[in-house]
N, C-alpha and C positions, 0 to 999 in steps of 0.2 A: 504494500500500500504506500503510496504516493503522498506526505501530506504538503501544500503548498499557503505560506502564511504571510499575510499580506496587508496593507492598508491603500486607500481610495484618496488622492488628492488632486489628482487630476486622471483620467484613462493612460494618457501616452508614459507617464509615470508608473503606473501598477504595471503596464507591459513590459519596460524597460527592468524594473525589480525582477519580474517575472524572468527575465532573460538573464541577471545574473543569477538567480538562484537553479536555473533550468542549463545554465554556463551554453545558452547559443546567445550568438549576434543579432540583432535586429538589424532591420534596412530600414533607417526610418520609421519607425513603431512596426514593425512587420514582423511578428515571431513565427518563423515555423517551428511548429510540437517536432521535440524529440520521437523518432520510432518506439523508442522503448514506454513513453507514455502515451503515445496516440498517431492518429494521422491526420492532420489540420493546421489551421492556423489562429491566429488574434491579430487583430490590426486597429490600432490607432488614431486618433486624427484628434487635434485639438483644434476648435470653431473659435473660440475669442479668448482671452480670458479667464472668462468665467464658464463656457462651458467646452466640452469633449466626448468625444462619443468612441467607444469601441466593437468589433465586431467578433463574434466567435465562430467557429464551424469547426469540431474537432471529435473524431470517434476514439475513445478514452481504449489503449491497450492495456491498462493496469487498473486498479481501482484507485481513488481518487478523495482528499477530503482538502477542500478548499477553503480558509476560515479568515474574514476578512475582519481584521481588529478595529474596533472601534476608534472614532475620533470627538474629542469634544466639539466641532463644528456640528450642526444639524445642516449638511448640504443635501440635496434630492441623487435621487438614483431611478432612474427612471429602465425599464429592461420590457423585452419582449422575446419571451421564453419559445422555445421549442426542443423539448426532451425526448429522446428516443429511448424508452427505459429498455434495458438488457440486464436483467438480474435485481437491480435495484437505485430509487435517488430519493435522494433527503435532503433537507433543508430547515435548519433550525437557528432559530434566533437564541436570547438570550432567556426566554419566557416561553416559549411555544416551538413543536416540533409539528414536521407533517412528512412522512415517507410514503413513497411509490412502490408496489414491487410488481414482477411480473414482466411482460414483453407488452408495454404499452406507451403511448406517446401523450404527451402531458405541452398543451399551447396555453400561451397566459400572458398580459402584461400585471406587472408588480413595477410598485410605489414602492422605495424603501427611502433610509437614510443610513449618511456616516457616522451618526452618535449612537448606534448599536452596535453590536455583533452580529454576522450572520454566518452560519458554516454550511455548505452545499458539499453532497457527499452523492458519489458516481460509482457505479461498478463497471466493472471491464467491459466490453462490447457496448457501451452507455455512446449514444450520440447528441452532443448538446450545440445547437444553433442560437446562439444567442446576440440583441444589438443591446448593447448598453450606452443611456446620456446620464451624462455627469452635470450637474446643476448648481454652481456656488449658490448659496443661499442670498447673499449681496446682489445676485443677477435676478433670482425670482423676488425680491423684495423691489426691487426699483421698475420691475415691468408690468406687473400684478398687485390689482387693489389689493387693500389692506384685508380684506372678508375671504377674498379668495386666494390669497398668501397663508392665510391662517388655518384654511380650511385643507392646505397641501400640506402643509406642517402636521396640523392632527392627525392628515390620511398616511401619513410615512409613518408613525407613531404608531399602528396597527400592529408593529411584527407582519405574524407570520395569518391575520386573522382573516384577512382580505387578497392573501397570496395569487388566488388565479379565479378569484370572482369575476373578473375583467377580459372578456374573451376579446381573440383575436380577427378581426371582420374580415370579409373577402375584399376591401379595396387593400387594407391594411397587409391582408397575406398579398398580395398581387406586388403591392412594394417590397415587402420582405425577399419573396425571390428575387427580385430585381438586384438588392442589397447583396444577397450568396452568389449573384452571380456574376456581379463586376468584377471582370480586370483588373486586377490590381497592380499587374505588371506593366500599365499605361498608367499615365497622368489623367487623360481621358478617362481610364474606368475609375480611378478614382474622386475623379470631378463627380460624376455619376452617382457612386456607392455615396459623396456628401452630400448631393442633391437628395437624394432618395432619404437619408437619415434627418433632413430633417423634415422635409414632406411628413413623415409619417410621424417624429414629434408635433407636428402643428395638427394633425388631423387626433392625433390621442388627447393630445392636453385638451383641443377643444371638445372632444369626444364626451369624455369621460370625468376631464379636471373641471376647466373653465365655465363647462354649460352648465356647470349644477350648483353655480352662483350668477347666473345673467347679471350684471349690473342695472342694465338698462331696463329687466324686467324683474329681478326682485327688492329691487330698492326698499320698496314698502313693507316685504315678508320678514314675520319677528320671527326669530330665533326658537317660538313654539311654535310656527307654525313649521318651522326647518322640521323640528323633530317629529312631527305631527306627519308628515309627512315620510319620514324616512320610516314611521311604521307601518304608515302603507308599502312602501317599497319594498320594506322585508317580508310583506305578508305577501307580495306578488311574486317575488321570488324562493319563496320558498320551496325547499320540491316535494314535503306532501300535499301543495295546493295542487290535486287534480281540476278543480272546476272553478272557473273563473267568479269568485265572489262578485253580489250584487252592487252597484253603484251605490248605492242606499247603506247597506254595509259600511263599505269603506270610508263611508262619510260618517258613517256613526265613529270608525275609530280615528277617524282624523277631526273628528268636530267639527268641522266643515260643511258648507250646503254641498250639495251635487256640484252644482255649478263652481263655486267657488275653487273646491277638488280637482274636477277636469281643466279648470284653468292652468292653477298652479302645480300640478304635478305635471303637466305639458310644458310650461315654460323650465321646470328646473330637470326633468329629466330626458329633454326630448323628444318622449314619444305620449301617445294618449296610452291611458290604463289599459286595455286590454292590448294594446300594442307591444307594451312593456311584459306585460304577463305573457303574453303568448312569444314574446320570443327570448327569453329568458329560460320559458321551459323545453320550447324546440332546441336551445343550448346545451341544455341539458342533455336530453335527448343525443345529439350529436355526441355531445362527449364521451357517453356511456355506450354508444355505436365505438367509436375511434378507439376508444380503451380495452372492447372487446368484453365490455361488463354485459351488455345486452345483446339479445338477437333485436334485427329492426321492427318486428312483431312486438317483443319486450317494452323495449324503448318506446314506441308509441303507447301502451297500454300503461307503462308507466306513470306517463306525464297526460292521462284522461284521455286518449283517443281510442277507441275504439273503433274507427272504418281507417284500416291500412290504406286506402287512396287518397282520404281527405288529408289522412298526414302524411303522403308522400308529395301531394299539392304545398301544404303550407311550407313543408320542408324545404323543396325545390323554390319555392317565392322566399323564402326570407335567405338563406344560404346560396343560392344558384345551382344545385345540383340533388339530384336525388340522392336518398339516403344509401340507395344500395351501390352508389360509386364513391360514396366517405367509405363504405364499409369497406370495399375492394380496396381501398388504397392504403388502409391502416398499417399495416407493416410494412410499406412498400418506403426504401429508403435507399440511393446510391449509396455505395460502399465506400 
């Protein structure tokens, strides 16, 4: 077992540490993995500053424990995972642990920060793709209001609680290939692999960070109706919610009119309530296809369907593709 110890202050930093304790060269942040620990690479690139972004693609020949030491700065860490589990992966903070086993493939974006600990632990045959941005805390303080500066701050603060709540969307996977597949041995490909890394920064943080403080539309929303709210969102996404509670409901637990509800849980989360619900559980759904925890029969019966067409319909509309070609491609990984 491999173990590799480390701290985060800028990406092209942890790579270069990386390269003397792994004793190869870099080209300019470019580590190629020794054979004896894997086949792949990490690469590099500092954008200003204040922030950096790295990229991973490496299939682990040894087993593997990664443990990145904490820093008194609270800077963001912003990642979008893709794990090819072969035997087993783990990832534990300081508070909370969560392990994979088995032959399945684990996609996620994670929030974290550098004033934790976090250890990520890999087994031999393990393929992990990963893009990492590095975020000084002095950069998201001066570009981001004060409500939603704060609100990133608490969401880093999570651990390990909220690790792969955050799924990865088909515009977002369309750039990711784009990212493993740039040339890196041009200027060109990597003009490209920059462009791409931060395209798909700008489409997450608004995704998922920024929309769920609108300035321009929650100015007036108090701090109970935030929470008021976020208990509806857990009640939608929960996965023993097989049938979509009544609007009337939901308004009884948010204290809210109907009206008021569909307002405001459209402006801070994007979508209308059963829009939210329903693809939250078709996420589901996919996931437990991809991991191989369900048949597509399953999976649908799971999450309240009962007519295999109508959720091969919704599946194909919210995802682009039918379930039973997630299902064919769940193992399928270049070597």
């Amino acid at each position: 077992m491999i173990w590799l110890r480390y701290v985060i202050r800028d990406f092209e930093q942890m790579v270069d540490d990386w390269s003397k304790f792994l004793k190869v060269k870099t080209d300019h942040h470019f580590l190629p993995i020794p054979t004896k620990i894997g086949k792949g690479y990490c690469y590099a690139q500092l954008v200003n500053e204040a922030m950096s972004f790295v990229v991973i693609d490496v299939k682990f020949n040894e087993d593997i424990v990664m443990q990145r030491k904490a820093l008194k700065e609270m800077n963001l860490l912003l990642y979008l995972n893709q794990v090819y589990v072969d035997g087993y992966y783990q990832i534990a903070s300081n508070t909370d642990r969560v392990k994979f086993t088995g032959h399945v493939k684990r996609r996620s974006i994670f929030l974290t920060s550098t004033n934790y600990p976090l250890e990520l632990s890999y087994s031999k045959g393990t393929r992990v793709q990963l893009v990492g941005i590095y975020f000084k805390s002095a950069l998201v303080r001066k570009f981001l209001k004060k409500d939603v500066f704060h609100y990133l701050e608490d969401y880093s603060q999570v651990r390990l609680r909220d690790h792969d709540l955050k799924p990865i969307l088909q515009e977002e996977d369309k750039m990711l290939k784009e990212i493993f597949e740039a040339d890196l041995s041009s200027e060109f490909g990597k003009l490209v692999l920059h462009n791409r890394v931060l395209l798909i920064v700008e489409k997450i943080l608004h995704r998922f960070l920024l929309s769920k403080l609108p300035p321009s539309k929650t100015k007036d929303l108090t701090k109970k109706d935030l929470e008021r709210l976020k208990k509806v969102e857990l009640l939608l996404s929960e996965e023993e919610v097989k049938k979509f509670p009544s609007v009337k409901e939901l308004s009884r637990i948010a204290l809210m009119s109907s009206t008021k509800l569909k307002k405001r849980f459209k402006e801070v989360y994007g979508k209308k309530l059963y829009e939210f619900y329903n693809y939250n559980r078709l996420y589901k759904a996919r996931q437990s296809i991809e991991n191989g925890e369900s048949t597509i029969k399953e999976a649908a019966y799971n999450i309240g369907y009962s007519n295999l067409s109508n959720f091969s319909k919704a599946f194909k509309k919210e995802f682009g593709m039918l379930p039973s070609q997630i299902k064919s491609t769940r193992v399928k990984m270049s070597s």
